[in-house]
C-alpha positions, 0 to 999 in steps of 0.5 A: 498146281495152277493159280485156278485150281489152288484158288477153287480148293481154297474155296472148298476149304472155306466153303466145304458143302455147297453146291454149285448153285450156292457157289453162284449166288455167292460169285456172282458166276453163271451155275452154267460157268460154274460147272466148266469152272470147277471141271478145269476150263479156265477162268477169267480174271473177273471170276477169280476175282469173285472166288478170292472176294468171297474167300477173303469175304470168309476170312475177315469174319474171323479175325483170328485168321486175319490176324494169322495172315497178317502175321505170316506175310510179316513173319516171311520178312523178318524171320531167316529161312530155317526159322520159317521153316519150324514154323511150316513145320509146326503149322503142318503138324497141327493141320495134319493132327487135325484131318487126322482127329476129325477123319477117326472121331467122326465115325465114332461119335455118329455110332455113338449119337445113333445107338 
């Protein structure tokens, strides 16, 4: 997967619903060039830096996913190669449980708010 197309999910990540006009007003990007973006032209080095600003605009707002950034960049210096791992390990477990509770609870809870 390429820098572009990683940077762009991680974007949708942080920025799940909004549209590509939202996406502009937020870069500073053409909607024009947002669209040829997202549809996988490649971006110039001033666009990715508007996307990666805007993520880490996100991310700074809460500082316990700072905090969790700054300690994996430390972790990866100290820690060997397997003990890495258990953490990846870990931290995939918890994301996948996640999608997993919000992909099965959502339906039910919608059934639930419309009876």
């Amino acid at each position: 997967m390429s820098l572009q197309n990683t940077t762009i999910q991680r974007y949708r990540l942080f920025f799940p619903q909004e549209t590509l006009r939202e996406i502009s007003a937020r870069t500073g990007i053409q909607i024009t060039r947002v669209f040829r973006l997202v549809n996988g032209k490649p971006m110039r080095l001033q666009e990715f830096e508007a996307f990666e600003k805007a993520i880490q605009t996100r991310i700074a707002l809460n500082p316990n996913q700072s905090r969790l950034s700054k300690n994996l960049e430390e972790a990866s210096s100290f820690l060997t190669n397997e003990e890495l791992g258990r953490v990846a390990d870990y931290i995939e477990r918890k994301v996948i449980n996640k999608k997993f509770s919000r992909h099965y609870l959502n339906p039910i809870f919608e059934e639930a708010v419309i009876a």
